[in-house]
C-alpha positions as CSV (number, residue, x, y, z in Angstrom):
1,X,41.8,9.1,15.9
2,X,43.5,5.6,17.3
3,X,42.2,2.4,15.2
4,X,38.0,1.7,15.8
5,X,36.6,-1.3,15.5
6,X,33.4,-1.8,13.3
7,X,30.9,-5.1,12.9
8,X,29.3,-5.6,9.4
9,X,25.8,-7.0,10.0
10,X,22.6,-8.5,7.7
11,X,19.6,-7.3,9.2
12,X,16.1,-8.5,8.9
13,X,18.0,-11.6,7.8
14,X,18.5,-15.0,9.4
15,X,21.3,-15.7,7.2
16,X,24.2,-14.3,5.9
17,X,23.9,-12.4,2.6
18,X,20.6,-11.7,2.6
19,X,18.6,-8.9,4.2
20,X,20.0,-5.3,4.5
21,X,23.7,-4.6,5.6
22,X,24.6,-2.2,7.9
23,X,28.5,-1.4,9.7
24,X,28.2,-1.0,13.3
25,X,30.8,1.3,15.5
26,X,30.5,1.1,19.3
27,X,32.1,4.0,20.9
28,X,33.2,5.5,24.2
29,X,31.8,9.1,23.7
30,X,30.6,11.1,20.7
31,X,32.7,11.5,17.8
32,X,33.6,13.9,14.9
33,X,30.4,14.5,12.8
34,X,32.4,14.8,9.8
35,X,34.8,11.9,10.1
36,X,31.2,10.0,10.8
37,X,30.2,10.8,7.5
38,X,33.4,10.2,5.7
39,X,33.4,7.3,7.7
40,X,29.9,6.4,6.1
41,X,31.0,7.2,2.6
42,X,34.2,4.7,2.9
43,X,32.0,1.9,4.1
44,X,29.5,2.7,1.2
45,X,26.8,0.9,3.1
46,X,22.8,2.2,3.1
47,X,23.7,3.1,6.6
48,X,26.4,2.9,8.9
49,X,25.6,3.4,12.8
50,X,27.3,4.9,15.5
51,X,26.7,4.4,19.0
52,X,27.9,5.4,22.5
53,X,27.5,4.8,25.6
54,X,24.2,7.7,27.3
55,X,23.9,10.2,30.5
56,X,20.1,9.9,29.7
57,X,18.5,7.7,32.1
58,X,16.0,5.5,30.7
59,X,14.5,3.9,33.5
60,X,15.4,0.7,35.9
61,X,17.6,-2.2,34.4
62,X,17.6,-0.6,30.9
63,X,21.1,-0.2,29.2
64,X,20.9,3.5,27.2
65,X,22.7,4.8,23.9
66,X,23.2,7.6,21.8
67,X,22.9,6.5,18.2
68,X,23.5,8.1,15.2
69,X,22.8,6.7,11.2
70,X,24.7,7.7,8.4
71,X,24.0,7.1,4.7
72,X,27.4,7.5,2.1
73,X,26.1,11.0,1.7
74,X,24.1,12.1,4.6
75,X,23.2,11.5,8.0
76,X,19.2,10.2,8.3
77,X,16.6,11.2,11.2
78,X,15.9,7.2,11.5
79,X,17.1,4.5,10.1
80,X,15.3,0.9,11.4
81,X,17.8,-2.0,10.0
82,X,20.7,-0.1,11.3
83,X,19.2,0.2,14.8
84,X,19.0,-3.7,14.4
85,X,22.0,-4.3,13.4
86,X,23.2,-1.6,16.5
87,X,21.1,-4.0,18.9
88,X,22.7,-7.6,17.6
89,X,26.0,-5.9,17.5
90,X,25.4,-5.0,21.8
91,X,23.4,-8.1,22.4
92,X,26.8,-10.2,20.8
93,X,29.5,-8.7,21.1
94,X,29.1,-6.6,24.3
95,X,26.9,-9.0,26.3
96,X,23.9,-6.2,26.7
97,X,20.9,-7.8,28.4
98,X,17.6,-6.6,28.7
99,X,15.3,-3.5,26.7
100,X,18.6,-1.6,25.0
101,X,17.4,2.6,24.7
102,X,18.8,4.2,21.8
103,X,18.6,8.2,21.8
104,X,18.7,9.4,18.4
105,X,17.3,12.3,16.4
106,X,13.6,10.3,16.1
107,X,13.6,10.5,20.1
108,X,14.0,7.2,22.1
109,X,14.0,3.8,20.3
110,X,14.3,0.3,22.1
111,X,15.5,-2.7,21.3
112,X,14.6,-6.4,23.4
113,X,16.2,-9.4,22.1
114,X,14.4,-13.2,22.6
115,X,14.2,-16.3,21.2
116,X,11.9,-14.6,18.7
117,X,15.2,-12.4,17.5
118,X,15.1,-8.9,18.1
119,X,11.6,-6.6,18.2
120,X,12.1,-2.9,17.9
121,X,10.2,-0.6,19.3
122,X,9.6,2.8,16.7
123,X,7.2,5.7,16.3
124,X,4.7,5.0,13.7
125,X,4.9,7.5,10.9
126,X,1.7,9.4,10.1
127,X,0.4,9.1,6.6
128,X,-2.3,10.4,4.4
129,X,-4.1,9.9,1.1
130,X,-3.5,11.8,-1.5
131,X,-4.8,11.7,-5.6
132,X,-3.4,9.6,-8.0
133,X,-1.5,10.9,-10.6
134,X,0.0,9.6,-13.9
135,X,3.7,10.3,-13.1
136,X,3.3,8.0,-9.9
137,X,2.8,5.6,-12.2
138,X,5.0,6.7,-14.5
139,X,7.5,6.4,-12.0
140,X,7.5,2.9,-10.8
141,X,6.2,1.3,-14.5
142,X,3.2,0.1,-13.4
143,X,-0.8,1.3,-12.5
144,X,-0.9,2.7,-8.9
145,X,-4.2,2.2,-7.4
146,X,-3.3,4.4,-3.8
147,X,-1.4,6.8,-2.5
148,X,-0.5,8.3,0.6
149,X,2.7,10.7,2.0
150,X,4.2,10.2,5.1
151,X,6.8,12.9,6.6
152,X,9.8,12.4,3.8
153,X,8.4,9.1,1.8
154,X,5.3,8.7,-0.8
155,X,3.5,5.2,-0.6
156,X,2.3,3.7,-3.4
157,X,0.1,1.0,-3.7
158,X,-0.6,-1.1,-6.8
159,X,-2.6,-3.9,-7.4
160,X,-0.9,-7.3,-7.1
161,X,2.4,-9.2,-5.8
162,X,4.0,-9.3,-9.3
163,X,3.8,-6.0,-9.9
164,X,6.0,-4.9,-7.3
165,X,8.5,-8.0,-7.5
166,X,8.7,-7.1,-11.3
167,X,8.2,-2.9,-11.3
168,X,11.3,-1.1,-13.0
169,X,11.1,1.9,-11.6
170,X,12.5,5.8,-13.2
171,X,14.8,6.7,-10.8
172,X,14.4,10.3,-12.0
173,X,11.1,10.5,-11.7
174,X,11.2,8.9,-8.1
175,X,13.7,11.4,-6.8
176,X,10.9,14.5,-7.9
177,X,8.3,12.6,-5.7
178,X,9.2,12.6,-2.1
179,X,11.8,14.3,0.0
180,X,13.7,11.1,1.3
181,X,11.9,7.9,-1.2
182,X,9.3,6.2,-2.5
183,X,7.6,2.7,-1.2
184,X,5.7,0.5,-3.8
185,X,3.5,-1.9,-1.7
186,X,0.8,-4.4,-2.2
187,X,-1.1,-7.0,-0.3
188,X,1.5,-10.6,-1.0
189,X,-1.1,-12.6,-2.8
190,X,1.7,-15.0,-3.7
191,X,2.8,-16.2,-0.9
192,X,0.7,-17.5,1.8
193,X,3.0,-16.8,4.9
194,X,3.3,-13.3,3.8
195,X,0.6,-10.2,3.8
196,X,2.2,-7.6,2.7
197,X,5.0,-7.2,0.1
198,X,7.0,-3.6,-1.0
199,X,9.9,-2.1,-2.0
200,X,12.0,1.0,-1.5
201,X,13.6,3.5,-3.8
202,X,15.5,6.6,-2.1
203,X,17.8,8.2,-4.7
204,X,17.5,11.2,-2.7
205,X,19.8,10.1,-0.1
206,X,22.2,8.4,-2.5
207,X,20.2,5.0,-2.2
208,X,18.9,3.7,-6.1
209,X,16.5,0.8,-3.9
210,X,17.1,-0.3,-0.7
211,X,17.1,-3.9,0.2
212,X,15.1,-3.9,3.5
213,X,14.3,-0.6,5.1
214,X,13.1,-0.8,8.9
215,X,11.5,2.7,8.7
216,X,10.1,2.4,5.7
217,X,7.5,-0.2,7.3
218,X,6.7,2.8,10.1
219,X,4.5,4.1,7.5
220,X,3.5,0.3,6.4
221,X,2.3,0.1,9.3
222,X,-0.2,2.8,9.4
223,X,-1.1,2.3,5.5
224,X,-2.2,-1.5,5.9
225,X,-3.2,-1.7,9.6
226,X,-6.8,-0.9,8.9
227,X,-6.9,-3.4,6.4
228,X,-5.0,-6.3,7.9
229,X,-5.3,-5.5,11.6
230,X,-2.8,-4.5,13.9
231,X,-0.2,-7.2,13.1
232,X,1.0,-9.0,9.7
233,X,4.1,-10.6,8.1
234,X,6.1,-8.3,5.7
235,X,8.8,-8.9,2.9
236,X,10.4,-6.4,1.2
237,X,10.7,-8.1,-2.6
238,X,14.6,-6.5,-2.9
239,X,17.3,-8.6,-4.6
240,X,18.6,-9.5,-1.5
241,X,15.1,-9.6,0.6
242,X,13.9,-9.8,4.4
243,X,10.7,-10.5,6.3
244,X,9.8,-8.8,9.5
245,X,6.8,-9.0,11.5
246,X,5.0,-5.9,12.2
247,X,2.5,-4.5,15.0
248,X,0.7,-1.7,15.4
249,X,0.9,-0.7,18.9
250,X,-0.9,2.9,19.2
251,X,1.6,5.5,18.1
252,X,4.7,2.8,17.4
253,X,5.6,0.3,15.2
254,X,7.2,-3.3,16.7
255,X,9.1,-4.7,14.2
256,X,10.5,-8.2,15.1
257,X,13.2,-10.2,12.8
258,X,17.0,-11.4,13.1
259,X,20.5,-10.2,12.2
260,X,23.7,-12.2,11.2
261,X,27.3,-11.1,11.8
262,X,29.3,-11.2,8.7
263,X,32.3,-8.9,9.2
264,X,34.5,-7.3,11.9
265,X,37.4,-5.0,10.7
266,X,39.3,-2.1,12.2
267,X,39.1,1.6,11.4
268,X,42.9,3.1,10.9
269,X,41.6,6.7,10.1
């Protein structure tokens, strides 16, 4: 394959360094699913996205793409910060205008970008309540108060701010819990422009905690909505952390932040 160019990008960041990273490669046509994920593995990113160019038509004055997310060690059904970082990289560096379709394995996803930054458009994942247990708690170090499984992640709520800021999770134990992760979330009663704090643990897919994970807040969405309402602030308490603002719109999720370029580089393999 001739020499491919890549972007490195922070999402749900408005500065560099912060936020999630994700690499970025903007093809003509589909490409090698293997030398994707070896790709992936090389860049040893929490995702690295590819994107080309789509048949699919989307409707009048849209721009459509195929898109595909790969972890170091597997590719993912949906994958929010990298479709961020996918938009910023087309809205920059290609000079995309207007709603950008992406066609991935989750169906259609869109992407708008404004003054506000960029608001995603994904489907809301459907969650549900389940018991307590002790080794939920046991896994994240601290008393969980709620639970509730989505379609590959558990959600677990405990009781204040701190807690998940400060929870030391058993990696172990978290990869027996859920197919994909496991979100630790509370209302952000330390921080008055912020409702809703978590963070995410996938070991499963070769991640020990993620530092802002767009899909993750899919099923957010759903958990806090009828608590909150249909809109609130989120931060996800990583080491490197990132606010979004989320909406509830029906059976999607709009999440709206920013992205920073902080790398370009060329692929020689």
């Amino acid at each position: 394959m001739p020499s491919t160019g890549f972007v490195q990008v922070d999402a749900f960041a408005d500065e560099p360094f912060r936020g999630n990273p994700a690499a970025v490669v903007v093809l003509d046509g589909p490409a090698d699913e293997a030398w994707m994920q070896s790709v992936a593995c090389e860049m040893n990113l929490s995702e690295t996205a590819f994107c080309h160019p789509s048949d699919t038509y989307g409707g009048s004055g849209t721009a459509e793409w195929n898109l595909r997310w790969f972890t170091p060690v597997s590719e993912v059904d949906l994958c929010g910060h990298a479709t961020l970082a996918t938009a910023h990289v087309l809205v920059s560096e290609h000079e995309i205008t207007g709603e950008i379709g992406f066609h991935t394995r989750s169906g259609r996803l869109a992407a708008v970008a404004g003054d506000y930054g960029i608001r995603l458009d994904l489907p809301v994942d459907v969650i549900k309540a389940c018991g307590v247990t002790q080794r939920m708690s046991d896994a994240v170090g601290t008393a969980v108060v709620a639970a509730g499984r989505g379609a590959t992640d558990l959600l677990l709520e405990v009781g204040m701010a701190a807690e998940v800021r400060q929870c030391s999770p058993d990696i172990g134990i978290i990869g027996e819990l859920a197919p994909r992760g496991v979100i630790v979330t509370s209302v952000c009663d330390d921080q008055q422009d912020v409702d809703v704090v978590s963070r995410f643990f996938a070991p499963n897919e070769g991640i020990m905690e993620d530092p802002v994970t767009g899909s993750a807040h899919t099923t957010l969405a759903a958990w806090w909505a009828p608590r909150l309402g249909s809109t609130f602030r989120a931060q996800q308490a990583s080491a490197r952390g990132g606010e979004m603002d989320v909406e509830l719109v029906g059976g999607r999720v709009h999440l709206t932040s920013r992205a920073v370029t902080v790398a370009r580089g060329m692929l020689l393999a």
